[in-house]
C-alpha positions as CSV (number, residue, x, y, z in Angstrom):
1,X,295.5,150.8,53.5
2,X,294.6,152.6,57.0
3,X,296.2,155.3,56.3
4,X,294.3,155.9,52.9
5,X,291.4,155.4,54.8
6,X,291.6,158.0,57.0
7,X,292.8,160.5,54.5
8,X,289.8,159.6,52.3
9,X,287.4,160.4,55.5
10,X,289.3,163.6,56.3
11,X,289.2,165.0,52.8
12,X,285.4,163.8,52.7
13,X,284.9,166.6,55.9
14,X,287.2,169.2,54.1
15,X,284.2,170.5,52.0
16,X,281.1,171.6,54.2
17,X,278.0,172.2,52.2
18,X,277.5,175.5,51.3
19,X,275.3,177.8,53.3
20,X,275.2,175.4,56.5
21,X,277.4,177.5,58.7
22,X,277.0,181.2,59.1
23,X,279.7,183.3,60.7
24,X,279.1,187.3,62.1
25,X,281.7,189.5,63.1
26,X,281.1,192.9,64.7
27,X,283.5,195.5,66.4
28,X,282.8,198.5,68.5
29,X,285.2,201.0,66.2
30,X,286.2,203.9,66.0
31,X,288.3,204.2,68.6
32,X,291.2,206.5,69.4
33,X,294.9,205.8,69.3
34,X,296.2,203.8,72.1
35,X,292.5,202.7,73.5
36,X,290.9,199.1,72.9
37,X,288.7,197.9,70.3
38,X,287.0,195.0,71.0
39,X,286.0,192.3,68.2
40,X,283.5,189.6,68.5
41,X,282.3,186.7,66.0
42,X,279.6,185.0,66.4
43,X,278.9,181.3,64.7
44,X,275.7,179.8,63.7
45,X,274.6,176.3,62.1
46,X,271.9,176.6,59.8
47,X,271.1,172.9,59.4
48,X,270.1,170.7,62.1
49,X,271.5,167.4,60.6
50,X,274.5,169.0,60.8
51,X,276.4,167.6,64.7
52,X,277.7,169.4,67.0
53,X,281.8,169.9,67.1
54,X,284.3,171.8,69.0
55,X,285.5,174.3,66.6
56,X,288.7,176.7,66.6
57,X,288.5,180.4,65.6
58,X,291.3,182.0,63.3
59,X,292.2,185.4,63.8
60,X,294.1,188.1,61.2
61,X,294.4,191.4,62.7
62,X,298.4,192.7,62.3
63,X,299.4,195.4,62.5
64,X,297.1,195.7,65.1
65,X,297.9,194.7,68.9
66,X,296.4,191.9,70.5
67,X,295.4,193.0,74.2
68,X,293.2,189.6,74.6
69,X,291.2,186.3,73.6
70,X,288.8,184.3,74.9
71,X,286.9,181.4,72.5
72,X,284.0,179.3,73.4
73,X,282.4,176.6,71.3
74,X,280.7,179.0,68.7
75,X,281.8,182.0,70.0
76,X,284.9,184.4,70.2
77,X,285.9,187.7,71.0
78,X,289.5,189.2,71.1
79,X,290.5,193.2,72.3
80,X,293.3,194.9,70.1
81,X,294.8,198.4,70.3
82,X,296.3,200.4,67.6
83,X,299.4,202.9,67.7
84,X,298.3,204.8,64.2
85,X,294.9,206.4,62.9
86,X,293.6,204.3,60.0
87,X,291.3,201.2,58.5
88,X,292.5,198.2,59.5
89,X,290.7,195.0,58.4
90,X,290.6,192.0,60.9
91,X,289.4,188.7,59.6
92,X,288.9,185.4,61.0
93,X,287.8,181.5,60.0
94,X,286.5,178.8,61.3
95,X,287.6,175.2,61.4
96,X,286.7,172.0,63.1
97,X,289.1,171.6,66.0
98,X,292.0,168.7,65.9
99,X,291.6,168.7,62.2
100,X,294.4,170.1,60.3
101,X,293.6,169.4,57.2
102,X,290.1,170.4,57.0
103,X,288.8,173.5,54.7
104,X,287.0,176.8,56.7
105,X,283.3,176.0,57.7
106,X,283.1,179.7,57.8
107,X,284.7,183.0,56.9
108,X,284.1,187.1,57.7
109,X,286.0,190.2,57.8
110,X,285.3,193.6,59.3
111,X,286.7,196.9,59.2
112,X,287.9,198.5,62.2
113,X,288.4,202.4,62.3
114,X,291.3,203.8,64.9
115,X,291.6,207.5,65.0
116,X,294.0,209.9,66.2
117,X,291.0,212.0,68.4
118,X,288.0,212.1,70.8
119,X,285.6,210.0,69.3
120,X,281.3,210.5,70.0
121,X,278.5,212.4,68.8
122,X,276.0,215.1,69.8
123,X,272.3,214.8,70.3
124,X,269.8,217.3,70.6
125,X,267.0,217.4,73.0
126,X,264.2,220.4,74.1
127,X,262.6,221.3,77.0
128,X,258.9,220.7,77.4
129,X,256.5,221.0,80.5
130,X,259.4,220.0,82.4
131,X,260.4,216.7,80.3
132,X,263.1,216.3,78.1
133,X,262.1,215.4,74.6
134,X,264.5,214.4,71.9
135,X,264.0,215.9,68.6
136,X,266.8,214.9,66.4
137,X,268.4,217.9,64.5
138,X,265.2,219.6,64.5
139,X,263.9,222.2,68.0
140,X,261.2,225.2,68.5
141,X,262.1,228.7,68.0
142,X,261.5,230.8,71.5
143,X,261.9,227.7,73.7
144,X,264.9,225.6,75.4
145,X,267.1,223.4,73.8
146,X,270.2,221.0,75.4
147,X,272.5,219.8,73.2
148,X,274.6,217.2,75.2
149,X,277.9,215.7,73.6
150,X,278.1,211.6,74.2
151,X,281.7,210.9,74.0
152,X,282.5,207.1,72.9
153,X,285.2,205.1,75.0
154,X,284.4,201.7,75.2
155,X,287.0,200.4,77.0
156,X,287.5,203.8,79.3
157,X,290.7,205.1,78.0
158,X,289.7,208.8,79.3
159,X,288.4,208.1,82.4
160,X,291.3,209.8,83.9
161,X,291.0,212.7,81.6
162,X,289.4,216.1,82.3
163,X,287.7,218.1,79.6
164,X,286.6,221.3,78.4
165,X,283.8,222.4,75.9
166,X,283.8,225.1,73.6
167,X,280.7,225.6,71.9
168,X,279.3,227.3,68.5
169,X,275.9,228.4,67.8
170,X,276.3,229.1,64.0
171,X,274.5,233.1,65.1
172,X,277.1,234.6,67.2
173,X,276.9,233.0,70.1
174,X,280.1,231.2,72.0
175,X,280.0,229.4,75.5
176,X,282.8,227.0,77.0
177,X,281.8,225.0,79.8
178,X,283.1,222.0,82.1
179,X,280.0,219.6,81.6
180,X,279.3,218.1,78.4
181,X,276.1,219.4,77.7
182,X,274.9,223.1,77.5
183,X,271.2,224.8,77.2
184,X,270.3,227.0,74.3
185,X,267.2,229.1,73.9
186,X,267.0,230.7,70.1
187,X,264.7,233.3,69.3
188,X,264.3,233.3,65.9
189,X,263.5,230.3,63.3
190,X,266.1,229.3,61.1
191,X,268.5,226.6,60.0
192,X,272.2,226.7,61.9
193,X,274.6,224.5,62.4
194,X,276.5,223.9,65.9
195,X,280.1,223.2,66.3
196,X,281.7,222.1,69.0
197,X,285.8,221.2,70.2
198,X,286.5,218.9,72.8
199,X,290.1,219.2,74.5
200,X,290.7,216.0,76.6
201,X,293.9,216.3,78.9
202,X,295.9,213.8,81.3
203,X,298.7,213.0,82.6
204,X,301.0,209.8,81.9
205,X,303.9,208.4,82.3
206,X,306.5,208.7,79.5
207,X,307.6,205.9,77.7
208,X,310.8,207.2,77.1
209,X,312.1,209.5,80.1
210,X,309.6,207.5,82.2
211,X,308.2,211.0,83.7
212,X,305.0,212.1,84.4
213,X,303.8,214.1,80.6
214,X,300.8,215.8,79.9
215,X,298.6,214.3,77.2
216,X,296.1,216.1,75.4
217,X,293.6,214.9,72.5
218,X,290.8,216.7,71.1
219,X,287.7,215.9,68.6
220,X,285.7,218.6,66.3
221,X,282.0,218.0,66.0
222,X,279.2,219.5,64.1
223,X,275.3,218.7,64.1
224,X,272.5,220.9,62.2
225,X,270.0,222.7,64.4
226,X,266.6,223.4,62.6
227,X,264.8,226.1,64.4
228,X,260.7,226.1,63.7
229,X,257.8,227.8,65.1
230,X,256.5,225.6,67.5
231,X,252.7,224.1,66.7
232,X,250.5,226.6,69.1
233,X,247.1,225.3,68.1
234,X,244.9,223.3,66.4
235,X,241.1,224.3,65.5
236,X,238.5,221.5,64.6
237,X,235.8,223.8,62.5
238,X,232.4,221.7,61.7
239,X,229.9,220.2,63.5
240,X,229.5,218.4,66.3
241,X,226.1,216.2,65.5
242,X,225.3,214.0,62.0
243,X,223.3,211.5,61.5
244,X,223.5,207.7,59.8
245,X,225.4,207.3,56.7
246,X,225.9,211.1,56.2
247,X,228.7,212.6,55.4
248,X,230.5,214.6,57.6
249,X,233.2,217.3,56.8
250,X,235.4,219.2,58.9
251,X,238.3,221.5,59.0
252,X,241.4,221.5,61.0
253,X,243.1,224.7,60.6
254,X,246.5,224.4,62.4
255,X,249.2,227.5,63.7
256,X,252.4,226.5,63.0
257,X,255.1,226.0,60.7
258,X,254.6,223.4,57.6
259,X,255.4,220.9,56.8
260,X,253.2,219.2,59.2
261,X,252.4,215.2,60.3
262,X,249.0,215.1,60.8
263,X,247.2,212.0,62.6
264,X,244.0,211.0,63.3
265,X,241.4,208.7,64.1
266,X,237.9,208.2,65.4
267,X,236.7,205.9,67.5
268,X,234.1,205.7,70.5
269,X,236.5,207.4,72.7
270,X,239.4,210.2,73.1
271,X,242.7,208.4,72.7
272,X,246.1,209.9,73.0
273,X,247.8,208.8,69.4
274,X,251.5,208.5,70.6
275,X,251.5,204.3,69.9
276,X,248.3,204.1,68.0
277,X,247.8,203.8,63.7
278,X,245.8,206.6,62.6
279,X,245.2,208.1,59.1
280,X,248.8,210.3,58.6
281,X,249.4,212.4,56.1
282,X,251.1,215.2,55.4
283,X,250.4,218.7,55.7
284,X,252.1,221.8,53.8
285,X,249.8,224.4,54.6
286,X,248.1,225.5,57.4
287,X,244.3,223.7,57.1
288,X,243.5,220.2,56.0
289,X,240.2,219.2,55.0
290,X,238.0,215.7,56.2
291,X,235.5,213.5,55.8
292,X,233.6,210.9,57.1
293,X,230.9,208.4,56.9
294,X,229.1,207.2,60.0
295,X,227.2,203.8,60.4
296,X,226.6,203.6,63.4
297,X,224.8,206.1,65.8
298,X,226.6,206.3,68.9
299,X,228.9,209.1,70.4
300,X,232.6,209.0,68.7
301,X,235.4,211.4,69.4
302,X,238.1,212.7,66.7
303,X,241.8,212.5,68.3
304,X,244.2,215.0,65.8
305,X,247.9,215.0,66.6
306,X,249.9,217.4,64.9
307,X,254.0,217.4,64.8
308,X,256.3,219.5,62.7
309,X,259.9,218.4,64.0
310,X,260.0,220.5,66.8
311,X,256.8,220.5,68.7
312,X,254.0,217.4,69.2
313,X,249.9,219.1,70.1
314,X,246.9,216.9,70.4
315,X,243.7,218.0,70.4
316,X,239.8,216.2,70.6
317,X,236.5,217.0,68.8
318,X,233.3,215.1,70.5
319,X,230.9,214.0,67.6
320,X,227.4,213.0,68.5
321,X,225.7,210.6,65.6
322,X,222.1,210.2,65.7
323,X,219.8,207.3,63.9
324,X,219.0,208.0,60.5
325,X,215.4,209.1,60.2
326,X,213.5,212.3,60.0
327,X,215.3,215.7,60.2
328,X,214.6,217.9,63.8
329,X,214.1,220.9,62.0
330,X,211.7,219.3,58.9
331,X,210.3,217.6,62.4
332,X,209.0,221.0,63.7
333,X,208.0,222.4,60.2
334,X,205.6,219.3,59.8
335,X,204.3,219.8,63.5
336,X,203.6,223.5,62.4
337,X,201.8,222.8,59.1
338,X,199.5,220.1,61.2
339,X,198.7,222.3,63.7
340,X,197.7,225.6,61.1
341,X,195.8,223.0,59.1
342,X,194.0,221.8,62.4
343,X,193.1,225.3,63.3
344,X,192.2,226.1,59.7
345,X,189.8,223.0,59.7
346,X,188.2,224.6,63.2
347,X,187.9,228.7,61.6
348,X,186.0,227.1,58.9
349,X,183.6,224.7,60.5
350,X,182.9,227.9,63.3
351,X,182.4,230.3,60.2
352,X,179.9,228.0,58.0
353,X,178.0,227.0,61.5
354,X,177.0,230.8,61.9
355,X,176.4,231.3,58.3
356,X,173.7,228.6,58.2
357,X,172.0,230.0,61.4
358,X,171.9,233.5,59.8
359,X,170.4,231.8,56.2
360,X,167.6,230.6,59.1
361,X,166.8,233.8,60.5
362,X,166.2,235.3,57.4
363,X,163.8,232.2,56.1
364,X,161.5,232.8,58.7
365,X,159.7,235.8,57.5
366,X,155.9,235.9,58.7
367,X,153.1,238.0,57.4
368,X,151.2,240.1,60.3
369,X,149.4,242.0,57.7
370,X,146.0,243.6,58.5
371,X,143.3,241.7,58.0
372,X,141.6,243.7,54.8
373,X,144.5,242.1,53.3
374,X,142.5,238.7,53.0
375,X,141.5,240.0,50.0
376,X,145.0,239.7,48.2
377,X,145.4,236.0,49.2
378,X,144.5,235.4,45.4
379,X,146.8,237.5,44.0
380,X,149.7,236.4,46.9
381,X,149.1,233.0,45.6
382,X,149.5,234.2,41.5
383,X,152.7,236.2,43.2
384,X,154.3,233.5,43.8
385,X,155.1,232.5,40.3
386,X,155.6,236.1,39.7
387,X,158.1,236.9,42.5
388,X,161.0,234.0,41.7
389,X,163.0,235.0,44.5
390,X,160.7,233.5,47.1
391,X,161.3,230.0,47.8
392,X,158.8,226.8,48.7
393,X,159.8,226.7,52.0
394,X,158.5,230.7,52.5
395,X,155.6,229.8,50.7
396,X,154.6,227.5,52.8
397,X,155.9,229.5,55.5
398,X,152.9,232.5,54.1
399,X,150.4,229.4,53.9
400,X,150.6,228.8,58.1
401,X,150.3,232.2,58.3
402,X,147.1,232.7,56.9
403,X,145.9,229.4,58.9
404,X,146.5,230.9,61.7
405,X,145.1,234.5,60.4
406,X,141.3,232.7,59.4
407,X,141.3,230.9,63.0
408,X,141.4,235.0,64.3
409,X,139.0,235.8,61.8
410,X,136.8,233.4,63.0
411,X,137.4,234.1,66.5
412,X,136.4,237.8,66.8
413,X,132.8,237.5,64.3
414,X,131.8,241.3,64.0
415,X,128.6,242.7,66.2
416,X,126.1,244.8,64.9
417,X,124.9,247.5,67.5
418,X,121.8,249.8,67.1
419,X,121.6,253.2,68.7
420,X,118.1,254.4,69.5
């Protein structure tokens, strides 16, 4: 009955839940013939509930070699070699340790990739104010370019080798050097590819005739080189001042060779826009057109960064924004129209003051006729309704006169005189 017992509780942990464990394997491939890969798995319990164990890794890797192995309570890693070039899949399980009837917690393969040469990769890198920039496939025409091969040995299996370069422009130009990198300077845009050979040599002893031999392996490698005019300049046209909820447009008109990236972005102050978002688009001419709306017055500044592969500029455009309200310019023509209607106002007033004082003068028209004019008083006074031109206030004017013409009369009485 024991017996049954137990075999009932083993075949009860035989079949782990699905999607508790999880199991990653990852290698370091390719390598060459005769170096060391090195494999590692990693495993992981998804669900808490699940305890602890000590658990044993399974590896499959014939017809591979197995260098070494190390294994800790969820992890394990193991270093193989391989004679011949090739795909060679290695796989491993997990169980739970001391039980030898329990099913894999766990299971994962990966492919490892052995070749028969030098094994890396070339990168591509330009020259700029003294830095060294990396640019992917892509450089500027008329400025200096390294291209640097990164050779791959993870476990050091040429570090007694020397090596030697031979490099391929794609235009005509050859160059064989010692060091793995090399400095090109093209002078004309255009696509081209680069090839490079790598010879790798050492010596070794033989496995056969147990004498020192001369080994040599080698590795062909190409990359694309994209040749662009670099971006020389970038011109903010429009204006510098707006007001309030106005719209502003400008114009960025850019020298250099589409397509472009175009970023930017306006805030209170002049940012450089390598880490910060900004409005990008793409540009496949040479001028973009924007706009904005302000609203809030303040001083802002516009940041534009413009890249095309091979070359990164950054320029800034100040822009003042004032409070919404009357206009400088309709400001001054409303200060002009006040004053010529103030001055207006005083040309007139000055010009009807001496007209009235003129109409006065001419009222004022007294009679310093003789006196043998008394006689005419009646006919003066019947003249008055004749002569309509004459108004009441020169007719009374006439009457004061002759007042003042009887009081003379009066005054100077005539004397007789008698001669004898």
């Amino acid at each position: 009955m024991l017996p049954l017992t137990c075999l009932l509780l083993l075949l009860g942990r035989a079949a782990p839940a699905a999607g508790e464990y999880g199991l990653e394997i990852t290698n370091n491939s390719p390598i060459t013939t005769g170096a060391q890969a090195t494999v590692h798995a990693s495993l992981s319990v998804k669900n808490d509930s699940v305890t602890s164990d000590l658990y044993h890794f399974n590896w499959i890797y014939a017809p591979l070699i197995l260098i070494q192995k190390s294994e800790q309570q969820f992890n394990s890693v193991i270093k193989v070699t391989g004679e011949f070039p090739g795909t060679f899949p290695v796989s491993v399980w997990v169980t739970h340790r001391n039980c030898w009837l329990c099913q894999p917690v766990a299971r994962n393969v990966t492919m490892l990739q052995i070749t028969e040469f030098v094994t890396g990769n070339l990168t591509i890198a330009q020259i700029e104010d003294s830095r060294l920039t990396t640019r992917g496939s892509s450089s500027s025409a008329g400025a200096v370019t390294r291209i640097s091969f990164c050779l791959h040995d993870p476990s050091h299996f040429f570090k007694a080798a020397s090596f030697v370069y031979n490099w391929d422009f794609g235009d005509g130009v050859y160059q064989i050097t010692k060091e793995p990198f090399v400095y090109y300077n093209g002078s004309s845009a255009g696509n081209r590819t680069v090839h490079l050979k790598v010879i790798a040599e050492w010596e070794q002893m033989g496995s056969v005739l147990h004498e020192r031999e001369t080994v040599q392996k080698t590795g062909d490698f190409t990359t694309a080189l994209e040749l662009s005019d670099a971006v020389r300049s970038v011109n903010v046209v429009g204006s510098r001042e707006t007001h309030v909820m106005e719209n502003l447009s400008l114009s960025l008109h850019i020298n250099g060779t589409p397509p472009l990236a175009l970023c930017w972005l306006i805030k209170a102050e002049c940012i450089p826009l390598d880490g910060e978002k900004c409005h990008l688009v793409v540009v496949n001419g040479s001028c973009y057109n924007l706009s904005h709306t302000f609203s809030y017055a303040g001083q802002y500044c516009l940041s534009v960064r413009v890249e095309n592969g091979a070359t990164v500029l950054q320029t800034y455009h100040p822009i003042r924004v004032r409070p919404a309200g009357i206009h400088p310019g309709l400001f001054v023509l409303l200060c002009i129209a006040a004053v010529s209607v103030v001055l207006g106002l005083v040309l007139y007033t000055t010009f009807r003051s001496a007209t009235q004082q003129k109409d006065l003068v001419e009222v004022a028209d007294f009679d310093f006729s003789p006196l043998s004019d008394r006689n005419l008083s009646p006919h003066s006074e019947s003249g008055c309704g004749q002569i309509c031109c004459r108004s009441c206030f020169l007719q009374s004017s006439q009457e004061a006169a002759r007042e003042s013409h009887e009081l003379l009369l009066a005054f100077y009485k005539p004397v007789k005189t008698y001669t004898v």
